[in-house]
KOLLO-620651 format. One record per residue (C-alpha): residue number from 1; residue in one letter; chain; z, x, y. Coordinates in steps of 0.5 Angstrom, whole numbers. Layout:
// residues N
[r NUM 'A' 'A' [Z X Y]]
...
// end
This chain:
// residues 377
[r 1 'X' 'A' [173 -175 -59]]
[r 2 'X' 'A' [170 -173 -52]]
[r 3 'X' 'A' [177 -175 -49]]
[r 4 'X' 'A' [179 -171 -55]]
[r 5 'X' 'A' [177 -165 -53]]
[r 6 'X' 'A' [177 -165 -46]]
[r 7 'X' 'A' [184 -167 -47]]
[r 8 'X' 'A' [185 -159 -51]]
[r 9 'X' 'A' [181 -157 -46]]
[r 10 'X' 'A' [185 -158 -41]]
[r 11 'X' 'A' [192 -156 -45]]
[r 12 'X' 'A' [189 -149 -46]]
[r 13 'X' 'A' [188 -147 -39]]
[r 14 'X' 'A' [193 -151 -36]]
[r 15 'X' 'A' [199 -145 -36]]
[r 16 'X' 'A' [194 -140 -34]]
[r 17 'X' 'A' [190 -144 -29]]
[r 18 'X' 'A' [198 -144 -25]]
[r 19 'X' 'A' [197 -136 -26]]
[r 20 'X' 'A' [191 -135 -23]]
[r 21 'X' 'A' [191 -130 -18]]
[r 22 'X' 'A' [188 -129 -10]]
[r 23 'X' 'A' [181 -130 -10]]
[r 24 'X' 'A' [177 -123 -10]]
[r 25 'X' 'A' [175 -120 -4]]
[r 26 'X' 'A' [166 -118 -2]]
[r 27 'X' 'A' [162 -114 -7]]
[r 28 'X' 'A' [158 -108 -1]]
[r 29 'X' 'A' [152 -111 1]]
[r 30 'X' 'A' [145 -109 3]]
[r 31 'X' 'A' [140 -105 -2]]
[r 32 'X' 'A' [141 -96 -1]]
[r 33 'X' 'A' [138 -93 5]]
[r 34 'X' 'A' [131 -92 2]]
[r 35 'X' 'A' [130 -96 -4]]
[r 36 'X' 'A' [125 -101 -6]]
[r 37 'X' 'A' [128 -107 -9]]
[r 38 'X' 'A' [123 -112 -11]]
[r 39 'X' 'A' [117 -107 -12]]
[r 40 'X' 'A' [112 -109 -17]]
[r 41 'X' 'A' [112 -104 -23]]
[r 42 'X' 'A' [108 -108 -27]]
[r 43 'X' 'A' [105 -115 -29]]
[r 44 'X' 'A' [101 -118 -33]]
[r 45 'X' 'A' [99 -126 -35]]
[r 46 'X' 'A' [104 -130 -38]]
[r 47 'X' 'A' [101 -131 -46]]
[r 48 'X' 'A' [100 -139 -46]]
[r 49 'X' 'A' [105 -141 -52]]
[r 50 'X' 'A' [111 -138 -47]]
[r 51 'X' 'A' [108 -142 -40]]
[r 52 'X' 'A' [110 -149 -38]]
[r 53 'X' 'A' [107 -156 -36]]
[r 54 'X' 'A' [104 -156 -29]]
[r 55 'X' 'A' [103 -149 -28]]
[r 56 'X' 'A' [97 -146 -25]]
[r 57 'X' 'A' [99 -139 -25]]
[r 58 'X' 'A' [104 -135 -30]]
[r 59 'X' 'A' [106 -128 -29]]
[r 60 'X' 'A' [110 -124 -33]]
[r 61 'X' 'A' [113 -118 -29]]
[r 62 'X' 'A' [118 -111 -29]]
[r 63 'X' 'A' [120 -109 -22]]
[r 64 'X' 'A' [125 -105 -18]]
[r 65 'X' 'A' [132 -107 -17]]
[r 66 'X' 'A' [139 -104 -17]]
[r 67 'X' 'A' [145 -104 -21]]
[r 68 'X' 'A' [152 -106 -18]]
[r 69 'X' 'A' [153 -99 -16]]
[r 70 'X' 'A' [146 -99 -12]]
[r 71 'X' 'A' [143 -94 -17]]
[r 72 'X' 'A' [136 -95 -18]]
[r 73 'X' 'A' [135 -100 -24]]
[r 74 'X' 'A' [129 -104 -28]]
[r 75 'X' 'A' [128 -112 -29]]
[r 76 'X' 'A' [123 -116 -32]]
[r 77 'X' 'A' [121 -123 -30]]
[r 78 'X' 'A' [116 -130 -30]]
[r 79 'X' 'A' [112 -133 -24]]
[r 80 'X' 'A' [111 -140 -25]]
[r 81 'X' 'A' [106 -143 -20]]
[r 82 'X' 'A' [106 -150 -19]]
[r 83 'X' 'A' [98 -154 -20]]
[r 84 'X' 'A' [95 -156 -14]]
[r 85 'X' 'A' [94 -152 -6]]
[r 86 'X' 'A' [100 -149 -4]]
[r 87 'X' 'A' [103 -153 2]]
[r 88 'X' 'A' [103 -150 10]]
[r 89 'X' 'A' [107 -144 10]]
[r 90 'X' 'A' [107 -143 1]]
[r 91 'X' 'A' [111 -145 -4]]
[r 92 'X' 'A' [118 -145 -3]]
[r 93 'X' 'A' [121 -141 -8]]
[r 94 'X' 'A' [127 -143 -14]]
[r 95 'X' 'A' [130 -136 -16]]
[r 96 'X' 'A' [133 -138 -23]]
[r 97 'X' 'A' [138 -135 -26]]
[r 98 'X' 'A' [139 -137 -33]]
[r 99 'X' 'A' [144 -137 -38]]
[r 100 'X' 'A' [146 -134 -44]]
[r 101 'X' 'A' [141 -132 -49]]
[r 102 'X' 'A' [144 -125 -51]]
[r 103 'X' 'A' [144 -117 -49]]
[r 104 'X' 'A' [138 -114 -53]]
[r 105 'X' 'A' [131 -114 -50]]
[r 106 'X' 'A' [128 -119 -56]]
[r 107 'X' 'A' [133 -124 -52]]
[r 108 'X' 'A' [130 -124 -46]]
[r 109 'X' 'A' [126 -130 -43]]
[r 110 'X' 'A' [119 -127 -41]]
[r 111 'X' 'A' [119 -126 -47]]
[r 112 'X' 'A' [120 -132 -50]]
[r 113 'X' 'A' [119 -140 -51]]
[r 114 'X' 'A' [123 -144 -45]]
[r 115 'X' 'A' [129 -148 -50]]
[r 116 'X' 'A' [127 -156 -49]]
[r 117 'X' 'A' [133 -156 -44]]
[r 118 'X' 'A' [130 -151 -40]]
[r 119 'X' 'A' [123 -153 -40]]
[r 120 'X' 'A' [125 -160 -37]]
[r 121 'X' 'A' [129 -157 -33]]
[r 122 'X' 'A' [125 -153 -30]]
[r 123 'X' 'A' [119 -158 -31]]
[r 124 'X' 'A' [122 -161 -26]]
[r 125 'X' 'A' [123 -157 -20]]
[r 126 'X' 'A' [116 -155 -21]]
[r 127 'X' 'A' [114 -162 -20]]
[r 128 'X' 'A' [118 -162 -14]]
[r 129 'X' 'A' [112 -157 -11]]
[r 130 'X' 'A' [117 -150 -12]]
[r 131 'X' 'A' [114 -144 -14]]
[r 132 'X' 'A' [119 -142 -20]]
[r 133 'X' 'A' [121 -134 -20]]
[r 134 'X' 'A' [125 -133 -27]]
[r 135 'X' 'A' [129 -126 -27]]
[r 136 'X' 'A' [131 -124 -34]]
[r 137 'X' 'A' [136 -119 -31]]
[r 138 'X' 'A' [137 -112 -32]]
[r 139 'X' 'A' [137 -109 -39]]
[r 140 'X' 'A' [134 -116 -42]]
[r 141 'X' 'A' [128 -112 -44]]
[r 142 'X' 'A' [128 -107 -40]]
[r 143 'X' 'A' [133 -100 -40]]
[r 144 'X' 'A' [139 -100 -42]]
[r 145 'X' 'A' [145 -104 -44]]
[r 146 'X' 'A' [145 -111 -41]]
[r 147 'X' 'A' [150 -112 -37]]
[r 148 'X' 'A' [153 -119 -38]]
[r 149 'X' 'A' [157 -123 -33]]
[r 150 'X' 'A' [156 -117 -28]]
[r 151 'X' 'A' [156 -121 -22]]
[r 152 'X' 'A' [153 -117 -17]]
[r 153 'X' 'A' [148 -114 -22]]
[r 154 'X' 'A' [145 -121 -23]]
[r 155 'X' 'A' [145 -122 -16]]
[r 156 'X' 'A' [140 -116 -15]]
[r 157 'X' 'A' [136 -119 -20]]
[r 158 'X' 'A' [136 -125 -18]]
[r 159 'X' 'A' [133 -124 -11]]
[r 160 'X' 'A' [129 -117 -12]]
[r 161 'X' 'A' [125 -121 -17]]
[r 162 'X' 'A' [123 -127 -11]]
[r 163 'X' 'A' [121 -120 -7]]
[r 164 'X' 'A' [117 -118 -14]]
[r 165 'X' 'A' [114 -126 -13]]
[r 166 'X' 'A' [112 -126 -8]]
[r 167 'X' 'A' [108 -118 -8]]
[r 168 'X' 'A' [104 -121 -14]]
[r 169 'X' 'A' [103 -128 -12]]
[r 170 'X' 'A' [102 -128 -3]]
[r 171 'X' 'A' [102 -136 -3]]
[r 172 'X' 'A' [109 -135 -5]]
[r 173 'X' 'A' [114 -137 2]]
[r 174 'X' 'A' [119 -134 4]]
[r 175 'X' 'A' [124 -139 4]]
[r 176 'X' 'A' [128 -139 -2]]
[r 177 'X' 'A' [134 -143 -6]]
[r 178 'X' 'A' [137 -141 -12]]
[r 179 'X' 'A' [138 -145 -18]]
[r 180 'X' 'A' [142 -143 -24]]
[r 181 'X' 'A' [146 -145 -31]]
[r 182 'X' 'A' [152 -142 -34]]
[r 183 'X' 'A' [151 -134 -34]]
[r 184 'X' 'A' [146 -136 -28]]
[r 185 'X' 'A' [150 -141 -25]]
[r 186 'X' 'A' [156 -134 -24]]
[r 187 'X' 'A' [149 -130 -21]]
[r 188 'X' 'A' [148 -135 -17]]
[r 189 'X' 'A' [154 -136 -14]]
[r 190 'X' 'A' [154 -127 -12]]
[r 191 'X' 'A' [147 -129 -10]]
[r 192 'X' 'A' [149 -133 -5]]
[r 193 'X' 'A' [154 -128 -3]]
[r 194 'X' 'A' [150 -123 -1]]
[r 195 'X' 'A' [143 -127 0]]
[r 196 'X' 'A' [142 -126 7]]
[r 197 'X' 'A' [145 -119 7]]
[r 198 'X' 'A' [141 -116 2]]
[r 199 'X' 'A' [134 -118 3]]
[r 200 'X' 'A' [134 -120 11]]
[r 201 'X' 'A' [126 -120 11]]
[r 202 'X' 'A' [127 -127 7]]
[r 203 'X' 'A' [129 -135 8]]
[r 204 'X' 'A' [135 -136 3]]
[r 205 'X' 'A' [137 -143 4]]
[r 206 'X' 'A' [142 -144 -1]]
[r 207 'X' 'A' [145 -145 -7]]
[r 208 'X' 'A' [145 -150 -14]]
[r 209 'X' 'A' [149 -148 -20]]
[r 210 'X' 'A' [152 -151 -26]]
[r 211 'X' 'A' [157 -150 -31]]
[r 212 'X' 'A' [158 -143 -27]]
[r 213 'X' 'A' [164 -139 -30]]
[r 214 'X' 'A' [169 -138 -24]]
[r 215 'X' 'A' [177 -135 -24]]
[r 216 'X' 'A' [175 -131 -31]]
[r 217 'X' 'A' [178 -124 -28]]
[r 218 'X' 'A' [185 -128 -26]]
[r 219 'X' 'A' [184 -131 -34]]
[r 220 'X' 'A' [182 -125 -38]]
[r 221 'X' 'A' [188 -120 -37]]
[r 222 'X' 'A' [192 -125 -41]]
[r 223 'X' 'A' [188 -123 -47]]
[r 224 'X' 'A' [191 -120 -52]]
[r 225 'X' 'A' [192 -118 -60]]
[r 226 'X' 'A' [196 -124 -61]]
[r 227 'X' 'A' [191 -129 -57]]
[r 228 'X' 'A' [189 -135 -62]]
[r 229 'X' 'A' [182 -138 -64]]
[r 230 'X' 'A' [183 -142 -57]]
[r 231 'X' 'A' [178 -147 -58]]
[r 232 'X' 'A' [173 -147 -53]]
[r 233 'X' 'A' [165 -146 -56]]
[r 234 'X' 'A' [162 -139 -56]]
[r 235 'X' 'A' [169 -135 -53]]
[r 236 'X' 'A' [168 -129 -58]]
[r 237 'X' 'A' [161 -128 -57]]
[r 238 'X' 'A' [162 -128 -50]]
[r 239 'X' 'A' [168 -124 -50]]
[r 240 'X' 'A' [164 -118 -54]]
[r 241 'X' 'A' [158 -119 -49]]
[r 242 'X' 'A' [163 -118 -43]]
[r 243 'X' 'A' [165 -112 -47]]
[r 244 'X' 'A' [159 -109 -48]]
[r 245 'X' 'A' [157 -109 -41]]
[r 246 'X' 'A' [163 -106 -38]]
[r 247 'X' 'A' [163 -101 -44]]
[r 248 'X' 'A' [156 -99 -42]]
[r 249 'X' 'A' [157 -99 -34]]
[r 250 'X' 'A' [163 -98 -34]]
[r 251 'X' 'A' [166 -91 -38]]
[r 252 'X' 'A' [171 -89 -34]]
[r 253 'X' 'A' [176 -95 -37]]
[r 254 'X' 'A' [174 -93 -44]]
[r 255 'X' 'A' [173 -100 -47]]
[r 256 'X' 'A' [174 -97 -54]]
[r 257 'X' 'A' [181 -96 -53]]
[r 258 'X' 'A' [182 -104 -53]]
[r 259 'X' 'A' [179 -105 -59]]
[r 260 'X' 'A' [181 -106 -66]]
[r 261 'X' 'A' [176 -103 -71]]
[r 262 'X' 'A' [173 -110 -72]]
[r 263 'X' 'A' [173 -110 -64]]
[r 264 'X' 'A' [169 -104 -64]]
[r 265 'X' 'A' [164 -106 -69]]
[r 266 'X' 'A' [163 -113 -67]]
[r 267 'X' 'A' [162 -110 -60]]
[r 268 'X' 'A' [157 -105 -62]]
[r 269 'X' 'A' [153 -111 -64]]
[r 270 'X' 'A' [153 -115 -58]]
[r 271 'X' 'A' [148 -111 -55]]
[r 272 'X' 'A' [142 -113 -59]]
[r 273 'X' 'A' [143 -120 -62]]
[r 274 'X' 'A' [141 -125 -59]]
[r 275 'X' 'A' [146 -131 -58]]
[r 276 'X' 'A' [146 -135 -64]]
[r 277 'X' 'A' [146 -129 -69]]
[r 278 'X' 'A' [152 -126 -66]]
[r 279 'X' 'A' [155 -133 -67]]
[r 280 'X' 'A' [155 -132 -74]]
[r 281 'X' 'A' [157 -125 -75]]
[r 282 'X' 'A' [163 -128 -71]]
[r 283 'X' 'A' [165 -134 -73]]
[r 284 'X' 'A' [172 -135 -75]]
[r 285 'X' 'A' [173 -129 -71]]
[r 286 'X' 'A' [179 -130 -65]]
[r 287 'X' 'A' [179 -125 -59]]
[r 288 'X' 'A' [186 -123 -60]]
[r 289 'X' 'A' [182 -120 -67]]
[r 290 'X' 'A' [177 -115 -63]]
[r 291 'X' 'A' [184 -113 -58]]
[r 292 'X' 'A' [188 -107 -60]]
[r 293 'X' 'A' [192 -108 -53]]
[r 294 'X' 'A' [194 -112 -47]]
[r 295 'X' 'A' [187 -112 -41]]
[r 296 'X' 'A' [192 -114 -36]]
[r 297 'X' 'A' [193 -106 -37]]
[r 298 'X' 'A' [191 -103 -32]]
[r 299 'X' 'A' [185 -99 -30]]
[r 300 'X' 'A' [183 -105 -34]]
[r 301 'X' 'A' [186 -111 -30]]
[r 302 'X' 'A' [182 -108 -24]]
[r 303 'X' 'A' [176 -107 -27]]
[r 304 'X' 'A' [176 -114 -29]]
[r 305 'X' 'A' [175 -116 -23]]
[r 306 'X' 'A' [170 -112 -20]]
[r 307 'X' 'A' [166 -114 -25]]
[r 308 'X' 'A' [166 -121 -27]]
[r 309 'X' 'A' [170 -123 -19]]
[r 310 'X' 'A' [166 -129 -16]]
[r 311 'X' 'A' [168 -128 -8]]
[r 312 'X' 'A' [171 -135 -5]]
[r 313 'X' 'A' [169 -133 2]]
[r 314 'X' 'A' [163 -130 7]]
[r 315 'X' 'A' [158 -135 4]]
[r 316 'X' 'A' [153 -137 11]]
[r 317 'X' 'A' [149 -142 7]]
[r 318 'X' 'A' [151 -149 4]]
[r 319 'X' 'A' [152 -149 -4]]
[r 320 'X' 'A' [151 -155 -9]]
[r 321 'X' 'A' [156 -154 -16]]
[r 322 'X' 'A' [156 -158 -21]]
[r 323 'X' 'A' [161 -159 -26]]
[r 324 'X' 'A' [162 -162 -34]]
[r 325 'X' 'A' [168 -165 -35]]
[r 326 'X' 'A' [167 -165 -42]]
[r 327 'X' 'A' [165 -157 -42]]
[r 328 'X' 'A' [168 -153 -48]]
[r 329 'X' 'A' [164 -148 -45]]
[r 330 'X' 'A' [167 -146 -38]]
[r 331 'X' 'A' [173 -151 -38]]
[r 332 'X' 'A' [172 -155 -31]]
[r 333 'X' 'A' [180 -153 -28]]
[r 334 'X' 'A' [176 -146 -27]]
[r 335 'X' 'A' [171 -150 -23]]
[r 336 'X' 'A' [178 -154 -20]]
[r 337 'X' 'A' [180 -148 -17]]
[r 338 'X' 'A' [174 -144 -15]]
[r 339 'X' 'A' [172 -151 -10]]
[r 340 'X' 'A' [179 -150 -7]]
[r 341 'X' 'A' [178 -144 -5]]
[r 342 'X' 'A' [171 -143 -3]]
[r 343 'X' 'A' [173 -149 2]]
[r 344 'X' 'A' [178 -146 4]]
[r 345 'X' 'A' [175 -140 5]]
[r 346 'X' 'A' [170 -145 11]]
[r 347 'X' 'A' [165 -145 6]]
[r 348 'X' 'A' [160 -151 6]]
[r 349 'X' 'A' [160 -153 -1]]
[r 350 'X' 'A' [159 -159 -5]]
[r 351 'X' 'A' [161 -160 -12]]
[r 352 'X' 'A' [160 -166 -17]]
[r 353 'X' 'A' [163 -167 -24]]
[r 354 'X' 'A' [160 -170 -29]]
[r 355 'X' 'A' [162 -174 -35]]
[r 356 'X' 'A' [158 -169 -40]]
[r 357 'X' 'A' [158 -162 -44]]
[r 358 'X' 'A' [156 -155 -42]]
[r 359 'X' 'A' [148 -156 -42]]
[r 360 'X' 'A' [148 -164 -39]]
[r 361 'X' 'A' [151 -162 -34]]
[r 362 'X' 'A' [144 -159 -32]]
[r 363 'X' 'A' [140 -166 -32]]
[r 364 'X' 'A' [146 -170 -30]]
[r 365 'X' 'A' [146 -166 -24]]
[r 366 'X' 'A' [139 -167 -21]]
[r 367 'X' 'A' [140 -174 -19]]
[r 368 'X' 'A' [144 -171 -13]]
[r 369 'X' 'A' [142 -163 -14]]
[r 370 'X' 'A' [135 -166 -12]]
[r 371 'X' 'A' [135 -169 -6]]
[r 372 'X' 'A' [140 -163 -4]]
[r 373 'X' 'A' [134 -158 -4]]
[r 374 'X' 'A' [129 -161 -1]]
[r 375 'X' 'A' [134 -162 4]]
[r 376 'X' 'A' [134 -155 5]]
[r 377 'X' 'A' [127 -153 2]]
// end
């Protein structure tokens, strides 16, 4: 059965992954002249019932970051503290980036219980002696339209939000990783892009990501009205939540006119259900159902990329990619050609797969995930 499904896996993506196209080039970074990326716009104690085992201290948080365009935008968050006294120099810090849970606020995981998955996951690192700071992203919980898989948005979350961390919590050490899974694990890999560059003032260390979706701007200009059911586990729902966040931050492409009138009104759901709830509105429903023409068209080829590229080189800080082999979610040979390329490119990346799915990657991977942080930590 597992061979079974790795095999089909692999089939759908081998004719695309020969077509995959030059790796992208680097997103602008640095924060605008004058901002406050990081500042604190409100926090508050994180009710018990959505805390985590050995943690001292929870905050719930909002705070100031920016959108992929560098216009002022609004996150929210969880601090978690470890039990005990903080080590010379403070806590060395995790910034989790989270996977897919949705685009409407009640998704967002402030507010929230952890999943059994996370909540282990991150109980772990907590035991390790890191703080944890845990973006929701921009639009989960707070205004406007969250836009899903837009790197360098994420990105901005992602390390804005260990500024908002360590302002509300001063035992908080400037030396930093990111951590991430799936949608996370894709904001990790921009995070680790510009890290350096966008907050100066802190210790970035590297990156840990697992089940990062890679190459989806080379595959998803292949899609079309006569794109079937491709077998791979959530590939309409996220497709609708791509959609929507281009729709959203992205106008001049007018992703309406890709849409058929099930498109339309699958896409407008997108943007309040959670995960689960937009699964059923969508089963038995392909991408090719939502299309009314090619995104290979341009503008939409470009835009595509801007949103969605992860750049495979400019990285100054080591990385740790995890992979299951048998993903339905993001099928391995999209992580074959991104280690390809990012070490092409002169980056100092270690990657591992695995013989697990989508989410045991996560605990698969802390054997060696592990003593790759503390290394760096």
């Amino acid at each position: 059965m597992a061979r079974g499904i790795l095999r089909r896996s692999v089939a759908v993506l081998a004719a695309l992954a020969a077509a995959l196209l030059t790796p992208v080039t680097a997103a602008a970074d640095g924060p605008p002249v004058g901002s406050e990326p990081g500042r604190v716009e409100s926090v508050e104690p994180l009710p018990a019932e959505l805390g985590l085992p050995g943690t001292a201290q929870s905050y719930r948080l909002t705070y100031s970051t920016r959108d992929a365009a560098g216009r002022p935008s609004s996150s929210s968050g969880v601090v978690f503290v470890p039990a005990g006294s903080a080590p010379a120099g403070g806590w060395p810090v995790i910034s989790w980036a989270h996977g897919t849970v949705g685009l409407g606020d009640a998704c967002a995981p402030s507010r929230n219980p952890r999943t059994p998955r996370d909540a282990t996951y991150l109980g772990h690192w907590l035991g390790q002696g890191y703080a944890i700071v845990a973006t929701d992203y921009a639009g989960l919980g707070t205004p406007g339209v969250h836009p899903y898989l837009d790197g360098v948005a994420a990105a901005h979350s992602v390390v804005d939000m260990v500024r908002a961390g360590r302002a509300v919590v001063p035992e908080l050490s400037p030396r930093w990783m990111v951590v991430g899974q799936s949608q996370g694990g894709h904001a990790s890999l921009l995070t680790a892009h510009m890290a350096t560059r966008y907050a100066p003032e802190l210790d970035y260390r590297g990156a840990v990501t697992t089940g990062a979706p890679s190459n989806l701007e080379n595959v998803y200009p292949f899609g079309g009205p006569w794109i079937p059911d491709l077998g791979l586990d959530g590939l309409t729902v996220f497709t609708s939540y791509i959609l929507a966040g281009m729709r959203a931050t992205m106008p001049g492409i007018d992703v309406n006119s890709y849409l058929t009138p099930l498109g339309r009104q699958t896409v407008d759901a997108a943007e309040t259900l959670c995960y689960e709830a937009a699964a059923e509105t969508v089963r038995g429903v392909s991408v090719g159902a939502l299309l009314s023409r090619p995104l290979g068209d341009e503008p939409f080829r470009s835009a595509l990329t801007a949103y969605l590229g992860v750049p495979t080189t400019g990285y100054d800080r080591p990385m740790f990619l995890g992979q299951g082999l048998l993903d339905t979610v993001v099928p391995a040979p999209l992580s074959f050609k991104l280690i390809v390329d990012l070490r092409l490119g002169g980056t100092d990346a270690t990657y591992l797969n695995y013989p697990t799915d989508h989410s045991g990657t996560m605990a698969a991977s802390l054997p060696d995930s592990t003593p790759f942080v503390r290394r760096l930590l």
